[in-house]
N, C-alpha and C positions, 0 to 999 in steps of 0.2 A: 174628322172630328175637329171641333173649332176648338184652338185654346183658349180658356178662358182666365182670367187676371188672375182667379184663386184657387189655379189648379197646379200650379207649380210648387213640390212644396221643396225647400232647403233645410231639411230638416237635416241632423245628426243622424246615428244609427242607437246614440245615447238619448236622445229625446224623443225618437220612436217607440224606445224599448219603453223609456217614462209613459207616455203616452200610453201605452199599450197596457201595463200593471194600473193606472190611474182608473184605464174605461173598465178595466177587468175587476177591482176595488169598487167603483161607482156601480156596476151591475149587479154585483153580488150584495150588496147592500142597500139595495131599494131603484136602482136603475130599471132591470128589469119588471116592477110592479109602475112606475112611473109611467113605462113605457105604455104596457098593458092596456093602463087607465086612459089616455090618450088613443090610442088605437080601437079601444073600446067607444069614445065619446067619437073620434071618426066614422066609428062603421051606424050609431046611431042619427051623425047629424048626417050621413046620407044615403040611411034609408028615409028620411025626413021629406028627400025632395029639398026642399027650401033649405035644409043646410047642407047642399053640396059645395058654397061656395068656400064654407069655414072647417068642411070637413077635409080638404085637403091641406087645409094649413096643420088642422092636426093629424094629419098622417106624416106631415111635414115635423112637427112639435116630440111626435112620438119617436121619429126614428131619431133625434137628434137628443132628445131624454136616455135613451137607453146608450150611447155612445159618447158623449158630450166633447170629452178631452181631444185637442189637435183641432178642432171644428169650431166655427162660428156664423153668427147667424148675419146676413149683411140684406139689403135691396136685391132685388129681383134685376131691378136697373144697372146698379150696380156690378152684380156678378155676373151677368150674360152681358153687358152693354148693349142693350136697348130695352127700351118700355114696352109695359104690356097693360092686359086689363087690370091687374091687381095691382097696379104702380101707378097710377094714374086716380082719377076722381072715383070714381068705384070702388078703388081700393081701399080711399077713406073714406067713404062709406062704411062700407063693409067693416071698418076697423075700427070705427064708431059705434055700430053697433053692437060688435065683439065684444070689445073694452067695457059697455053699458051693462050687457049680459055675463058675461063670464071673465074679461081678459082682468078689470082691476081685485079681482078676489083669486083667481090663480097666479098673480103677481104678488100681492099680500103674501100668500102660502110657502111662496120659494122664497122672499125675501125674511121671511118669519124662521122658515130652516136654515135660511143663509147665516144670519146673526146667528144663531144657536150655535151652527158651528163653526163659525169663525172665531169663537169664544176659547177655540181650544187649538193650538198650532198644526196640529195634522188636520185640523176640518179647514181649514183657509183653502185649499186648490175645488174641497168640494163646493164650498161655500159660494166661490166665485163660478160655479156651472148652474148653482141656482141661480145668481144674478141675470145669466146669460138668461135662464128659461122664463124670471119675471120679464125681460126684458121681452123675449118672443111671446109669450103669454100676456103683454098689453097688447101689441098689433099684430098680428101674424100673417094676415094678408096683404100679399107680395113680398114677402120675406124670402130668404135661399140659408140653407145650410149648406156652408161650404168648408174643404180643408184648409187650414192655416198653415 
């Protein structure tokens, strides 16, 4: 197995255990339906045919919705260290056209609950998992969810 840059993690056994209560809080509180919904809009864009290329991103999207905390979303490039099809001209493509159709109004959405609870001291750690998910939800092709 190759190591890759962001599989090392130095984590505490204290900021595991945080981690761990955070994704278990985020699940029970709407992770799980988040997830769902994503994993639902994957299995539709491909049976589509034509949205096979978007429908891995959000398979990508969903399992990182239902998990969020210790994890972050980085380049394809980036995390394996080398390019591929979705890192490349294709991939902005493809994330143009994303962004046109779905990625700038599923970024509004999370960014729209981010504020709501960041309004309140204990929504701030969820607040900042929605920022992550506008952020994946403007381009998601050639993206990687990886451990922090």
């Amino acid at each position: 197995m190759t190591a890759y840059p962001y599989q090392h993690s130095t984590r505490s056994e204290g900021m595991r255990t945080l981690t761990l209560l955070l994704n278990i809080l985020w699940f029970i509180f709407g992770g799980w339906i988040s997830g769902l919904a994503w994993l639902l809009a994957g299995v539709i864009l491909a049976i589509t045919i034509v949205g096979l290329p978007w429908a891995m991103a959000a398979f990508r999207i969903a399992g990182f919705s239902v998990w969020p905390f210790g994890r972050q979303v980085v380049s394809r490039a980036e995390a394996f260290g080398e390019h591929d099809l979705g890192t490349g001209d294709t991939g902005l493509v493809l994330n143009v056209i994303w962004f046109i159709f779905a990625g700038w109004w599923l970024a509004l959405h999370h960014v729209v609950i981010a504020v709501m609870q960041a309004i309140t001291i204990i929504g701030i750690p969820f607040a900042v998992q929605h920022i992550k998910l506008a952020a994946i939800s403007l381009a998601p092709v050639g993206k990687a969810v990886v451990e922090t």
